[in-house]
PAVEX-835374 format. One line per 2 residues: their letters; for each residue y, x, z of N, C-alpha, C. Coordinates in nm, 4 decimals. Last residue first. Example, Ala and Ser with C-alpha at 12.3 -4.5 7.8 and 13.67 -1.06 7.14 Angstrom:
% PAVEX-835374
sa	-0.2250 1.2850 0.7080 -0.1060 1.3670 0.7140 0.0030 1.2900 0.7870  -0.5690 1.3190 0.7800 -0.4500 1.2300 0.7800 -0.3300 1.3200 0.7800;
END
This chain:
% PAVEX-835374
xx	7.1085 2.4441 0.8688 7.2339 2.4685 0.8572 7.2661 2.6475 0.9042  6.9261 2.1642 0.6679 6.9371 2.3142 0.7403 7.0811 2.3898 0.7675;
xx	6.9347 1.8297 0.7404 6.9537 1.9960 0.6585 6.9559 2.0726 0.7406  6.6519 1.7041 0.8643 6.7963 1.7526 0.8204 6.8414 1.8140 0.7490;
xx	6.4225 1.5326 1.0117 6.4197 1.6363 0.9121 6.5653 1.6201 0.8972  6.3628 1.3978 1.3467 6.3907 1.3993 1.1656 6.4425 1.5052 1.1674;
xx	6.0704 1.5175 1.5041 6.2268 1.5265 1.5007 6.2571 1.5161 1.3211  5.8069 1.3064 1.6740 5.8480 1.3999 1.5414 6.0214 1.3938 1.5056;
xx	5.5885 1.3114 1.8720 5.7576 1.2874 1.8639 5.7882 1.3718 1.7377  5.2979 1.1379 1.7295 5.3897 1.2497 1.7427 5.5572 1.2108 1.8315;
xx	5.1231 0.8470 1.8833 5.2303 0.9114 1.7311 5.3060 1.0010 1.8048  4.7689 0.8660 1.8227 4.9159 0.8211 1.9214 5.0107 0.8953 1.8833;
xx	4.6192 0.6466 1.6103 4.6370 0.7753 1.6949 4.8094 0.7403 1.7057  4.4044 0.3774 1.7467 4.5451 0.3931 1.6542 4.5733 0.5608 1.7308;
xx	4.0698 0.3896 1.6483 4.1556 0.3877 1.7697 4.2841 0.4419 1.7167  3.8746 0.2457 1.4226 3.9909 0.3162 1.4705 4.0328 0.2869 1.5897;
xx	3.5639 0.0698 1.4151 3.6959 0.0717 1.4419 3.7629 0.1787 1.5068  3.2842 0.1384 1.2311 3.3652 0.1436 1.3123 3.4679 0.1221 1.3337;
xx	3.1013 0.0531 1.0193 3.1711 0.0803 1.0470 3.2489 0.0483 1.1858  2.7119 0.0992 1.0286 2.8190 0.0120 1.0555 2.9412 0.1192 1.0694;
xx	2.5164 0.2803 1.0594 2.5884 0.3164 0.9375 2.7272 0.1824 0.9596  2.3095 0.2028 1.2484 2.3792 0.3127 1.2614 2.4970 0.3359 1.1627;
xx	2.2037 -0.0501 1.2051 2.3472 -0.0500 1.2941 2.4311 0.0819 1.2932  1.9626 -0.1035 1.2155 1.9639 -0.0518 1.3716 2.0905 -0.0550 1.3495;
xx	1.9540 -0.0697 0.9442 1.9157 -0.1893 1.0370 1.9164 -0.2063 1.0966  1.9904 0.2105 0.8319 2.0656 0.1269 0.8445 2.0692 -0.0359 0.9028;
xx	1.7793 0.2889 0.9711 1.8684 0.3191 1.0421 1.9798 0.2528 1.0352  1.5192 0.1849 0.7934 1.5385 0.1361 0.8851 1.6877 0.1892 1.0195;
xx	1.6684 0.3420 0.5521 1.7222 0.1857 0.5724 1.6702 0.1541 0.7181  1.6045 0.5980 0.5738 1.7725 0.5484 0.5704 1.7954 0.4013 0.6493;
xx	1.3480 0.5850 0.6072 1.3853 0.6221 0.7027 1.5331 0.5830 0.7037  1.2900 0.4681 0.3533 1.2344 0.4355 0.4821 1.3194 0.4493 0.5568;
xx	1.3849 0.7709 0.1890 1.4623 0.6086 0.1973 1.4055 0.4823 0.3006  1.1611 0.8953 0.2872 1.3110 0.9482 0.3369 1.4184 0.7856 0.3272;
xx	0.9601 0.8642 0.1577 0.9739 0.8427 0.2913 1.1234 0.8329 0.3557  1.0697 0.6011 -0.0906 0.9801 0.7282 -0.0541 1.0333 0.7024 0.1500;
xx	1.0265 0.3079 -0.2387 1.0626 0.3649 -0.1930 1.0512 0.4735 -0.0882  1.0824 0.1198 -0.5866 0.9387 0.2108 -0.4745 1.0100 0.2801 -0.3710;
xx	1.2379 -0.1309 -0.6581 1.2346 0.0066 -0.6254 1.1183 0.0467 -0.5495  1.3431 -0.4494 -0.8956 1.2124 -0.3834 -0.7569 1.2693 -0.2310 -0.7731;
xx	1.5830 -0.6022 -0.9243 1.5704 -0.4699 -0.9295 1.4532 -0.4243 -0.8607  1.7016 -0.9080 -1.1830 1.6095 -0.8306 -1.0503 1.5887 -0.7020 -1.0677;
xx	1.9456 -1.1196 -1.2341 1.9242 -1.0365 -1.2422 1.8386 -0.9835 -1.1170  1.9775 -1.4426 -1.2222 2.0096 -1.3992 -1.3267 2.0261 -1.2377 -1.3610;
xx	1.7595 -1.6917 -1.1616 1.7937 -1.5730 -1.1250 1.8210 -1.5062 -1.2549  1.7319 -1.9544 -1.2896 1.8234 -1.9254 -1.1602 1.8614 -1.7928 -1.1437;
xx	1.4690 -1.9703 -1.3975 1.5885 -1.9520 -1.4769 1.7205 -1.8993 -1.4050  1.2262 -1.7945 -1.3264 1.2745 -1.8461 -1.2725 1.3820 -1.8550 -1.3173;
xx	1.0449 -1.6256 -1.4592 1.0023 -1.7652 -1.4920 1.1251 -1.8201 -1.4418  1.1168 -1.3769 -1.3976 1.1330 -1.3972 -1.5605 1.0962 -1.5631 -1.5309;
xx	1.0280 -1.3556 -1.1406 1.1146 -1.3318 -1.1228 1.1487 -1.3717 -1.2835  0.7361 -1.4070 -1.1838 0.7704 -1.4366 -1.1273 0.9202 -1.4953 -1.1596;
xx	0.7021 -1.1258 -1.2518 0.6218 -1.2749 -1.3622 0.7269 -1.3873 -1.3198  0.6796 -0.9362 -1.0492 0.7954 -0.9890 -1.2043 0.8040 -1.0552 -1.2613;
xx	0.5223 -1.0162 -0.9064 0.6222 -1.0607 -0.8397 0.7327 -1.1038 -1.0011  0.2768 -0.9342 -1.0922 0.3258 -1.0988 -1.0404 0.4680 -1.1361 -1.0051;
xx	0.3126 -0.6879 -1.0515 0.3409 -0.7431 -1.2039 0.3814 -0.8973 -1.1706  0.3312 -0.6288 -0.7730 0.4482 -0.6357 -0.8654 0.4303 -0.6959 -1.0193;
xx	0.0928 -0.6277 -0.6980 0.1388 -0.6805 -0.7063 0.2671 -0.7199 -0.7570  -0.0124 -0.3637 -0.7618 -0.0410 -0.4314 -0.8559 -0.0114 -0.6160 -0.8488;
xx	0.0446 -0.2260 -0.5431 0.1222 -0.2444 -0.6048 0.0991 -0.3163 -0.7721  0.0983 -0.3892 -0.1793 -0.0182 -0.3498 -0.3422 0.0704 -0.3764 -0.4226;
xx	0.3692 -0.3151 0.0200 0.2524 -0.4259 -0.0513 0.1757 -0.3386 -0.1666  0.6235 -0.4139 0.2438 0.4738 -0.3574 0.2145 0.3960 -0.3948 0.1168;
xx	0.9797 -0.4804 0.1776 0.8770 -0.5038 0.2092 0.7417 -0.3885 0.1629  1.2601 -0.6086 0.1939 1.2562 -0.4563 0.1911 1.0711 -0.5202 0.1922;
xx	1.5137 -0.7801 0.0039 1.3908 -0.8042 0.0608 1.3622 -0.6558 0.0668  1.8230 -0.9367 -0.0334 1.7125 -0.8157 -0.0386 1.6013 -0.8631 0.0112;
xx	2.0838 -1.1751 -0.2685 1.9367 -1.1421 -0.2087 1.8700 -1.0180 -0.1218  2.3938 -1.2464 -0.3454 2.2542 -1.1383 -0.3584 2.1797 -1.1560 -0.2450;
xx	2.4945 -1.4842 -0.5922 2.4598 -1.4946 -0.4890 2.3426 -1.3451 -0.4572  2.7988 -1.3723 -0.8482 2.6211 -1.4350 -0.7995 2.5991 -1.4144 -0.6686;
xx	3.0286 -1.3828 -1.0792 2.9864 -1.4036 -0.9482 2.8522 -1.4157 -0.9322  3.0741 -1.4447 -1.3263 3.1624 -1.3545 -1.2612 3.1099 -1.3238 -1.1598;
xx	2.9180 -1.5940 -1.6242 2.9489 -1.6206 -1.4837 2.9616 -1.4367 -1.4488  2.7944 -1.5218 -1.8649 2.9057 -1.5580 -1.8678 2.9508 -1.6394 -1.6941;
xx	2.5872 -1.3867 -1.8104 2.5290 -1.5105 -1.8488 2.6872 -1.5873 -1.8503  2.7738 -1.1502 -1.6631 2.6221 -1.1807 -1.7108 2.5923 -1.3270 -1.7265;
xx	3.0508 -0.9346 -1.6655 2.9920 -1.0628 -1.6441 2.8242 -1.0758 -1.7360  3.0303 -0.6668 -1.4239 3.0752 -0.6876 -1.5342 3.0099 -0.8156 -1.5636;
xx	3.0301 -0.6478 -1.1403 3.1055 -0.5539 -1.2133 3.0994 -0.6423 -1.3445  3.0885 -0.9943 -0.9402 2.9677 -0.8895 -1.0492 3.0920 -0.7861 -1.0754;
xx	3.1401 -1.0622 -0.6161 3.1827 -1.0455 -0.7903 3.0927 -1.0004 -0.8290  2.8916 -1.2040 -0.4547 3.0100 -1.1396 -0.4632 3.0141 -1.1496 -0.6105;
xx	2.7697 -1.4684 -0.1855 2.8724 -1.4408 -0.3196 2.9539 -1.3215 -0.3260  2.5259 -1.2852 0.0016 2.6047 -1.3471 -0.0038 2.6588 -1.3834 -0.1499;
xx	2.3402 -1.1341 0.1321 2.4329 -1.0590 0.1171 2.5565 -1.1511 0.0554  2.0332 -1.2035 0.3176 2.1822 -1.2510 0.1980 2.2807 -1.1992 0.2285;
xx	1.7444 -1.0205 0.3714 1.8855 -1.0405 0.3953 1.9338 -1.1154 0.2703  1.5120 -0.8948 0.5398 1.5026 -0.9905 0.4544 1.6896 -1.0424 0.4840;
xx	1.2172 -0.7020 0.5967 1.3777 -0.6889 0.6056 1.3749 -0.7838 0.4677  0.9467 -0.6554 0.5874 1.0342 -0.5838 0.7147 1.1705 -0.6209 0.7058;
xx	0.6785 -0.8172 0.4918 0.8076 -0.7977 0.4597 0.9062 -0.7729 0.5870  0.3660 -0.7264 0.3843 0.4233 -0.7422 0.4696 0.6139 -0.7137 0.4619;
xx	0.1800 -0.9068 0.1151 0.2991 -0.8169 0.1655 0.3710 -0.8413 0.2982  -0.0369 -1.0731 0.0204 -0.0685 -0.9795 0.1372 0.0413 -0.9007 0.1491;
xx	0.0446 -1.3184 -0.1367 -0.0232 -1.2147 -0.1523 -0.0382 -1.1147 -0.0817  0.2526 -1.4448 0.0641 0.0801 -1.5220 0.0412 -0.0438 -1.4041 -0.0301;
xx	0.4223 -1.2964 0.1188 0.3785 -1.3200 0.1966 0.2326 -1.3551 0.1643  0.5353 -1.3407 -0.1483 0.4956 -1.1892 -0.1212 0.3925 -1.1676 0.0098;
xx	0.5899 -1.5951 -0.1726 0.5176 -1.5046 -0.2934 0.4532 -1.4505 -0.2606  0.7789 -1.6763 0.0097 0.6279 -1.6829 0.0162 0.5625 -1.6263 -0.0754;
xx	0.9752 -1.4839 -0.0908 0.9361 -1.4807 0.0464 0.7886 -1.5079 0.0416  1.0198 -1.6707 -0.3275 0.9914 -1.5132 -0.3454 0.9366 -1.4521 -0.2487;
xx	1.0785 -1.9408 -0.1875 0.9672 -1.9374 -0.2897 0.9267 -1.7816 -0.2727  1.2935 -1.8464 -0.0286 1.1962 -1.8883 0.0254 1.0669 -1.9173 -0.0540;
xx	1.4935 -1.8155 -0.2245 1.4724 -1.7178 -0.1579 1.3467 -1.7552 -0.0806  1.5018 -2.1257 -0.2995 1.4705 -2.0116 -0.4428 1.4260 -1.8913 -0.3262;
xx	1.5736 -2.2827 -0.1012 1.4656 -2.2688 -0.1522 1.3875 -2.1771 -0.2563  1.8516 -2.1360 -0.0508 1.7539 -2.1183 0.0436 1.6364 -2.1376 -0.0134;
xx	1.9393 -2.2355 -0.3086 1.9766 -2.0865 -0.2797 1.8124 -2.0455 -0.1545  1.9808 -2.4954 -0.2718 1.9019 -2.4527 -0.3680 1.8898 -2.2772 -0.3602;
xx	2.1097 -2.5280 -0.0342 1.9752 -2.5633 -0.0138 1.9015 -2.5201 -0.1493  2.3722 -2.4675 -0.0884 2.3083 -2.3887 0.0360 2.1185 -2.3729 0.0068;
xx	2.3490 -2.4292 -0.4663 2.4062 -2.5327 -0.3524 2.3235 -2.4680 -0.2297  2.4846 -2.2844 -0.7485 2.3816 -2.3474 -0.6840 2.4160 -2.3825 -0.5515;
xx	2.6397 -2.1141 -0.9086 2.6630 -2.2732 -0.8760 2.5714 -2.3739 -0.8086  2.5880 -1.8461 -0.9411 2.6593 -1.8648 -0.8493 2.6980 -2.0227 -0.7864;
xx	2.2843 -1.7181 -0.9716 2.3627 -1.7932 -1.0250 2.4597 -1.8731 -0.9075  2.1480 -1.4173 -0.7979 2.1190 -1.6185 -0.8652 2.2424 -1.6401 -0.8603;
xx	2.0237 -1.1234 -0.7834 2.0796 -1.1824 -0.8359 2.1073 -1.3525 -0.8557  1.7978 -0.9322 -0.6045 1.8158 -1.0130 -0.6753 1.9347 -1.0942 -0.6842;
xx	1.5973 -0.6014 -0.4479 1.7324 -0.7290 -0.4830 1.7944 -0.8006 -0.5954  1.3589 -0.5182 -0.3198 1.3985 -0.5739 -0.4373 1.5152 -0.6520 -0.3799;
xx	1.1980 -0.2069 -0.2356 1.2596 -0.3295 -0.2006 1.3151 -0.3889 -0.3271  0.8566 -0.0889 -0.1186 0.8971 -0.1432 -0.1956 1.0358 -0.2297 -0.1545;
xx	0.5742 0.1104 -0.0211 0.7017 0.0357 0.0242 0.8009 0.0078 -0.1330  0.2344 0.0560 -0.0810 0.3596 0.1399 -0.0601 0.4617 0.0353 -0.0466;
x	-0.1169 0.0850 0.0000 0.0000 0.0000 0.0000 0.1242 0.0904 0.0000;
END
């Protein structure tokens, strides 16, 4: 079994509940065929870089998950049947990227907030004399 994540793309005019059921079909996909799935996120509406199917916007998806990899032909089968989705990326992913993402899941890579630095006495500038 190797590691695997995929993020996906759907069409931006779909409704809470059509969004949830499309992500919950791919979920059980992976689930019913023996993948264990560690990380499962919406990332939400954002812009696209450049437009696809003549829409600006799409809803993104991840999924980080375990699985045979002769499951992927399915998952892709999958992912081509479904008119909704209007772009998918599976990745294999080595040890080291493991290791990124479960850190980035823990929080480590969150940004932080500034502490305002505390302002000089700084003497205006003049002429020189």
């Amino acid at each position: 079994m190797r590691n695997y994540e995929v993020t996906f793309i759907l069409t931006p005019v779909l409704s809470e509940s059509q969004l949830q059921e499309i992500s919950d079909k791919f979920y059980n996909y992976l689930t019913n065929n023996g993948a264990n799935i560690y990380n499962r996120e919406n990332w939400g509406l954002k812009k696209l870089a450049y437009p696809m199917q003549k829409k600006h916007s799409g809803h993104y998806y991840y999924f980080e998950f375990e699985a045979d990899p002769q499951l992927l032909k399915g998952l892709e089968t999958e992912f081509k049947r479904e008119e909704r989705v209007m772009r998918h990326l599976v990745v294999a992913l080595d040890k080291h990227s493991m290791l990124f993402n479960e850190r980035r899941r823990n929080g480590e890579f969150n940004k932080k907030k500034e502490t305002p630095k505390e302002e000089e006495n700084e003497k205006p500038r003049g002429r020189r004399q």
